[in-house]
C-alpha positions in Angstrom: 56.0 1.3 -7.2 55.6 -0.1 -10.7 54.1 -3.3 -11.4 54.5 -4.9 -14.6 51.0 -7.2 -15.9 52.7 -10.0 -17.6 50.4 -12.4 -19.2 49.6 -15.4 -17.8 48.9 -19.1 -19.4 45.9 -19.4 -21.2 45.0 -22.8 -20.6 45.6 -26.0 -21.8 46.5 -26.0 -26.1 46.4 -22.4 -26.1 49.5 -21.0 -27.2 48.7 -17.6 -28.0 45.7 -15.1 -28.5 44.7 -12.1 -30.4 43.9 -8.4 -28.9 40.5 -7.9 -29.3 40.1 -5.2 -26.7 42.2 -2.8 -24.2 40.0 -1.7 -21.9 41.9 0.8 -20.5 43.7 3.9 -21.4 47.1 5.1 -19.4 46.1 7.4 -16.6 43.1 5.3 -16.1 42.7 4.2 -12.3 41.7 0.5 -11.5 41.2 -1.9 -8.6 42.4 -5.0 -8.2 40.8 -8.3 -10.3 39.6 -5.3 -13.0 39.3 -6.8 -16.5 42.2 -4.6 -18.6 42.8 -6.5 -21.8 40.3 -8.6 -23.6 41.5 -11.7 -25.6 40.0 -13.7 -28.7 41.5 -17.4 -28.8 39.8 -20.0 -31.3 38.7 -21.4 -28.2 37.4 -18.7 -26.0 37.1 -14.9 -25.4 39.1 -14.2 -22.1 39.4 -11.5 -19.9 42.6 -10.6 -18.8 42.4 -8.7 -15.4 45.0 -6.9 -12.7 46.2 -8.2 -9.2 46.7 -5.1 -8.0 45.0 -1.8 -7.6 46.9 1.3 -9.4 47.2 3.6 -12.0 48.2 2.5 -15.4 51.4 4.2 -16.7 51.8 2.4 -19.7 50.8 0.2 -22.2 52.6 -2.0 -24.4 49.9 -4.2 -26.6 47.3 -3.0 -28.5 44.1 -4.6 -30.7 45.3 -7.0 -33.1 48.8 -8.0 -31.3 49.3 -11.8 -31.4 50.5 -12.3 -27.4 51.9 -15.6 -25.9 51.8 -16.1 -22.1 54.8 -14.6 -20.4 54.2 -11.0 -22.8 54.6 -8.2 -20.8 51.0 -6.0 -21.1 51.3 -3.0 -19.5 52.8 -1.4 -16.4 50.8 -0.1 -13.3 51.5 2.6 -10.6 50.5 0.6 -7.6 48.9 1.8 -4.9 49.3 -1.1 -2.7 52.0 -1.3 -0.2 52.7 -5.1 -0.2 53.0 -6.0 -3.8 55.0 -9.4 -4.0 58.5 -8.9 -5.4 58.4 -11.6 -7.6 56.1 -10.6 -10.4 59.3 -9.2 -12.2 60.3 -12.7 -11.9 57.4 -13.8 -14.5 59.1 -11.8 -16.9 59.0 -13.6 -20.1 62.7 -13.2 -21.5 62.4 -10.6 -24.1 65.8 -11.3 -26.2 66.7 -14.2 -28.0 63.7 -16.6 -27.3 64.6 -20.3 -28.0 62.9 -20.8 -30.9 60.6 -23.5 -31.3 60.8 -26.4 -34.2 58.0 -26.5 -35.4 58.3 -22.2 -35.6 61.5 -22.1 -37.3 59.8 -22.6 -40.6 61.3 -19.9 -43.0 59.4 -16.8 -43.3 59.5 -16.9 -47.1 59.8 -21.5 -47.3 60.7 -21.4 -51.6 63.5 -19.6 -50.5 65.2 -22.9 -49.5 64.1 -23.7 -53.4 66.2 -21.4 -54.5 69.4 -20.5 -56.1 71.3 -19.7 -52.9 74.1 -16.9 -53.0 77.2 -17.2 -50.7 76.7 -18.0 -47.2 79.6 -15.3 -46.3 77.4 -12.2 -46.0 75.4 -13.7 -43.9 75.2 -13.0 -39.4 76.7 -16.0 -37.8 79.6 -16.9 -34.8 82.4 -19.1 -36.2 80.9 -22.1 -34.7 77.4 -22.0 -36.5 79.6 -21.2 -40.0 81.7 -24.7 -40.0 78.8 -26.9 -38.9 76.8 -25.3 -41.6 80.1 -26.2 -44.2 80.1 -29.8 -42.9 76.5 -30.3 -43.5 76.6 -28.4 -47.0 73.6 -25.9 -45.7 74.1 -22.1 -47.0 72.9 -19.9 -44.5 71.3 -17.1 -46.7 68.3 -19.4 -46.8 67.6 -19.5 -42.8 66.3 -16.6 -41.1 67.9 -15.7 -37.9 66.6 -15.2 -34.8 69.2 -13.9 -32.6 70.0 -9.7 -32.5 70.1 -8.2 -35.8 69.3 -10.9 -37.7 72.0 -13.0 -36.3 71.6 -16.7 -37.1 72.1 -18.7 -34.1 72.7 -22.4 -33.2 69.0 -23.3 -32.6 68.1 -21.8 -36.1 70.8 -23.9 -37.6 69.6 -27.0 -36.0 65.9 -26.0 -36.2 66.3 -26.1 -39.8 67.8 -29.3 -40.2 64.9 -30.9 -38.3 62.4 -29.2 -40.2 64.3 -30.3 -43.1 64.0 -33.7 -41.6 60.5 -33.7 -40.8 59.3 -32.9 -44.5 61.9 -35.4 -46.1 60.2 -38.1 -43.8 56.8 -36.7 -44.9 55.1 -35.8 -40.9 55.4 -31.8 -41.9 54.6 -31.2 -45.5 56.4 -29.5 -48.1 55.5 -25.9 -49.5 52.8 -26.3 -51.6 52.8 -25.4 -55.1 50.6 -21.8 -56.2 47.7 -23.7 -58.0 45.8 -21.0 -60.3 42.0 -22.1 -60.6 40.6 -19.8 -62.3 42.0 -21.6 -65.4 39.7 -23.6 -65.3 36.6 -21.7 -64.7 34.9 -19.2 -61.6 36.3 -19.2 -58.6 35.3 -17.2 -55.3 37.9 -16.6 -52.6 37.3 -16.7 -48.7 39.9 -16.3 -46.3 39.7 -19.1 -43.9 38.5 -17.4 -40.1 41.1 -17.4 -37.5 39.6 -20.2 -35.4 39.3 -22.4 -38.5 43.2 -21.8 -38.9 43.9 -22.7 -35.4 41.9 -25.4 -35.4 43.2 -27.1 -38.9 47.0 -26.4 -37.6 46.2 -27.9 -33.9 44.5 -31.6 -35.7 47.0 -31.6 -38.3 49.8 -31.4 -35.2 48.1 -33.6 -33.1 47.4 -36.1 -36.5 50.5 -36.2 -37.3 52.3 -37.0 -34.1 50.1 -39.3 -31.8 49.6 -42.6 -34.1 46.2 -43.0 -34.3 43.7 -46.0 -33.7 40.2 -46.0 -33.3 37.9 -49.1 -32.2 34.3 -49.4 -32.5 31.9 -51.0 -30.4 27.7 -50.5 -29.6 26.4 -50.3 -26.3 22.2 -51.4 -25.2 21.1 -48.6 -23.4 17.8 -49.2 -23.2 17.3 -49.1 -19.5 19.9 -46.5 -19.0 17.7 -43.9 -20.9 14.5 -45.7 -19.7 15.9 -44.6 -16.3 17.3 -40.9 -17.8 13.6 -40.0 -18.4 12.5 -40.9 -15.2 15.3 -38.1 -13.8 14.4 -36.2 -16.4 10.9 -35.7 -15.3 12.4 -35.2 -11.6 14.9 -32.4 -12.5 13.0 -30.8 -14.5 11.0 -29.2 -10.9 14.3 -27.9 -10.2 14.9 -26.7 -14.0 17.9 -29.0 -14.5 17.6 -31.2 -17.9 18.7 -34.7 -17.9 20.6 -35.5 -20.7 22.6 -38.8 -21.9 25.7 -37.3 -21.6 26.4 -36.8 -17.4 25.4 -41.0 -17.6 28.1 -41.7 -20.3 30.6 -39.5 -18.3 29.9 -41.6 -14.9 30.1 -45.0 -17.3 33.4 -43.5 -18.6 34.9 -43.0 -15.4 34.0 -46.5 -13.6 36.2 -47.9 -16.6 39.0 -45.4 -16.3 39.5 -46.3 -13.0 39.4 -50.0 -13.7 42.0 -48.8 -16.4 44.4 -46.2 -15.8 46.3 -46.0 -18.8 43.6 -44.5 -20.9 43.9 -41.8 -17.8 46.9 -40.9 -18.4 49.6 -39.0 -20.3 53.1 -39.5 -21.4 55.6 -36.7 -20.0 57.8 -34.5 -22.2 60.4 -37.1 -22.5 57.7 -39.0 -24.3 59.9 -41.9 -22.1 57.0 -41.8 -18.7 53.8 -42.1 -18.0 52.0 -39.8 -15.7 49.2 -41.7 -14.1 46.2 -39.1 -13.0 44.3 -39.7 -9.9 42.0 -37.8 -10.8 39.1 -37.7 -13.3 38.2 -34.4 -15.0 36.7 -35.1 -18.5 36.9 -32.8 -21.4 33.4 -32.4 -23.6 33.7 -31.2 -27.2 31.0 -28.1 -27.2 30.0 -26.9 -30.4 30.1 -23.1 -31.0 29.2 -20.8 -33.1 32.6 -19.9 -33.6 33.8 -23.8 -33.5 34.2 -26.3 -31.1 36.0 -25.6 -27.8 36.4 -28.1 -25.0 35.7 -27.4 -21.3 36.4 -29.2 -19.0 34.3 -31.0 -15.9 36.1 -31.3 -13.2 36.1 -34.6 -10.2 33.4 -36.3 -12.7 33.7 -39.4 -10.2 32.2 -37.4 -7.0 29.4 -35.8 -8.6 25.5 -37.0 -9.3 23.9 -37.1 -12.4 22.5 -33.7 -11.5 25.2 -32.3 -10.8 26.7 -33.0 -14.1 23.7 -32.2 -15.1 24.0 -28.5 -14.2 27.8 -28.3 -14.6 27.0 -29.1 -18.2 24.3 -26.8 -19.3 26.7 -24.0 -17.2 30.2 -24.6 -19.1 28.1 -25.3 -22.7 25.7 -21.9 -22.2 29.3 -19.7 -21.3 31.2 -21.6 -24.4 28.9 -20.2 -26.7 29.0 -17.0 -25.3 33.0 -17.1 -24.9 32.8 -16.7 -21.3 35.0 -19.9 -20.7 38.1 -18.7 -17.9 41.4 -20.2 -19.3 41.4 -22.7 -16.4 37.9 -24.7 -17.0 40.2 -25.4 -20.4 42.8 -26.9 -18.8 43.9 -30.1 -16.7 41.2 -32.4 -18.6 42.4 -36.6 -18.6 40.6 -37.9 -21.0 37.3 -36.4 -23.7 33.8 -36.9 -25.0 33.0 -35.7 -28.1 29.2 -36.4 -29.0 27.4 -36.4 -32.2 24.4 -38.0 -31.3 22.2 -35.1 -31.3 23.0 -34.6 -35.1 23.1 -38.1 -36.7 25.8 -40.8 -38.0 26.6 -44.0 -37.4 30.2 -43.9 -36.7 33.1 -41.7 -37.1 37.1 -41.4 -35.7 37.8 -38.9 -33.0 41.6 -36.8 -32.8 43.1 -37.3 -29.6 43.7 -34.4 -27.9 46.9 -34.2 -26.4 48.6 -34.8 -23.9 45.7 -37.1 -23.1 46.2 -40.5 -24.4 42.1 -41.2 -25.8 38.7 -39.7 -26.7 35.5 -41.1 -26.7 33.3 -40.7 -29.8 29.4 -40.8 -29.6 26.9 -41.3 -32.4 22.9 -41.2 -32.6 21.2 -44.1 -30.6 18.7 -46.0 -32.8 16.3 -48.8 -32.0 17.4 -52.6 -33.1 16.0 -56.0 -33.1 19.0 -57.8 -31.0 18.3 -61.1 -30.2 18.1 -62.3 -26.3 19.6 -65.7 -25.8 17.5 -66.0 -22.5 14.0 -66.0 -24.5 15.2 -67.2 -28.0 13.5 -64.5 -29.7 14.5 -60.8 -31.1 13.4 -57.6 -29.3 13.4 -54.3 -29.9 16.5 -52.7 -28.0 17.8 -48.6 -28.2 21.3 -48.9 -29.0 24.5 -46.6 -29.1 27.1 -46.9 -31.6 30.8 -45.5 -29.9 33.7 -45.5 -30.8 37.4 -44.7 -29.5 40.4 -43.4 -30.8 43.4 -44.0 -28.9 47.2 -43.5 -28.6 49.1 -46.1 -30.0 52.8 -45.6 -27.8 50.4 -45.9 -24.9 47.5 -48.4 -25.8 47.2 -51.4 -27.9 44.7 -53.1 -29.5 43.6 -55.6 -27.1 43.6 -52.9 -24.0 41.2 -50.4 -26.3 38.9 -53.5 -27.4 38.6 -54.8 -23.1 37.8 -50.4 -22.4 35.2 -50.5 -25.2 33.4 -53.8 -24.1 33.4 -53.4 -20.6 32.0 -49.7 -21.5 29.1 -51.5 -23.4 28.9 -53.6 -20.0 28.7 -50.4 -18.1 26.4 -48.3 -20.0 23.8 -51.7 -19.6 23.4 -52.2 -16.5 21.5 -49.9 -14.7 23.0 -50.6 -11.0 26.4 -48.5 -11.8 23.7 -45.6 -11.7 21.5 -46.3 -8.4 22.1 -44.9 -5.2 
């Protein structure tokens, strides 16, 4: 029987992935969980492996293919009796895929610029024709998507939108060829594939979540006080204590107390999906850029369990050894700059989660105590959060922020 590898999703805001590797060539024989393509995503390096055992009889990708989930891989001669029928059901369609709006940008965009001949000679049902003579669009300048070239419905109304979108100014225009060498050297260096990724992924998510960030400062004095204590304590066990698994349990108290900033709106962008659950995303800096895993039921676990979930997911992000699902399903992220410097700075949501935290270097300050009338020395952490504004307003992010602050000082939230 032949079994056809289709490839799965990749994890949350992964769309697609390079080939860096087939590990197999047809004829090959392989058991069942046996890594047969390798993949290279801005975010991660994944290994792609079989369900079943078999013989592979052919395959259909090679190094340097861009694959989305649902591409069919390769086909296998199984040698397993009891193979479930419905893999052919995970077929990705392979004609005529509804094209995305935000794809349908023209493969050569001055073209639309352009002197435009007659839209006659162009591939296009009857239909698609009059709407594009009501509208006064020529076709020539759209590239079709359907069977030979055929310019369907969707790439007709994909290009009005996109036309839309840059009239209104949320997707920008073609940029104008700039030659600077006029002015003097230049050097050239093509931008990495993860820095491209990246850049298009904040610019999307910039340009459609409204953005809004509040700052606040939190005393943690006793907190870390308290983390060196545990420190000392894990370290017989070789787990390090950091800041961060006390910042996630602070987080979480308030998320509870405050479900919106734990949720998401649905694809209707009309609903809000409340999550009872608490899996935080934490910005990881990488060699090859920052990637987010995610920790998963932060509310159940101890400080040393974070602990140790943290130096495990940061240690495999760095070596690309993240699985596509410890990527996925996180409700709300902590991105920390602390151990590198600044005072302050505005985090990019990252959707469909509705807020991030932001975290800058703790430094000591005379604040003065109302108690004793005089100022002492306090260690303090500046934050900050940026927030959805369809979901959150003002007054909701400045109560999540000060009652965080509350939180992070007290040192009972983090006592057995």
């Amino acid at each position: 029987m032949i079994k056809e590898i289709i490839l799965p999703e990749l994890g949350e805001g992964i769309d697609g992935a390079e080939v860096s590797e087939v590990s197999v060539t047809v004829g090959d024989v392989v058991a069942a969980d046996e890594t047969i393509v390798v993949l290279e995503s801005d975010k991660a390096s994944m290994e792609i492996p079989t369900d079943v055992s078999g013989t592979i009889s052919e395959i259909l990708v090679e190094a340097g293919d861009e694959l989305k989930p649902g591409h069919l891989l390769m086909k296998i001669e199984t040698t397993e009796k009891n193979v479930e029928a419905q893999v052919t059901e995970q077929k990705a369609p392979l004609t005529e895929p509804e094209p995305k709006t935000e794809e349908l940008v023209p493969s050569e965009p001055e073209a639309a610029y352009e002197t435009p001949g007659s839209s006659e000679n162009v591939f296009a049902s009857p239909g698609v024709r009059r709407l594009a003579r009501e509208l006064g669009i020529n076709l020539q300048i759209i590239k079709g998507s359907g069977q030979k070239g055929r310019i369907t419905k969707d790439d007709l109304n994909g290009y009005i939108k996109l036309q839309m979108a840059m009239s209104s100014g949320s997707i920008p225009a073609p940029k104008q060829e700039v030659d600077f060498s006029k002015w003097g050297d230049v050097e050239i260096q093509k931008l990495t594939r993860i820095k491209r990724i990246t850049g298009e992924r904040l610019q999307s998510a910039w340009q459609s979540i409204p953005h809004v960030t509040q700052f606040d400062e939190a005393d943690i004095t006793d907190i870390d006080a308290y983390r060196k204590e545990l420190k000392t304590e894990g370290a017989k066990n070789g787990t390090k204590v950091t800041f961060l698994p006390f910042l996630m349990k602070a987080a979480t108290i308030v998320l509870k107390e405050r479900p919106a900033f734990n949720s998401s709106l649905d694809h209707t962008d009309q609903n809000l999906v409340f999550k009872n659950y608490y899996h935080l995303g934490i910005a990881v800096d990488t060699p090859s850029g920052l990637t987010v895993p995610v920790v998963r039921d932060v509310d159940k676990k101890s400080i040393f369990d974070l602990s140790e979930n943290l130096r495990d997911l940061s240690a495999r992000a760095r070596d690309k050894k993240l699985k596509p699902d410890e990527m996925k399903g996180g409700t709300f992220t902590i991105s920390s700059l602390g151990g590198i410097g600044g005072t302050g700075f505005s985090p990019i949501v990252n959707p469909p989660e509705v807020a991030i935290l932001g975290v800058s270097r703790s430094a000591w300050k005379q604040v003065f105590d109302k108690e004793s009338g005089e100022f002492q020395a306090r260690f303090v952490m500046p934050f900050s959060l940026s927030y959805d504004h369809r979901v959150i307003d003002g007054a909701a992010a400045a109560a999540f922020t000060s009652r965080l602050a509350t939180v992070l000082s007290d040192l009972s939230y983090f006592k057995d």
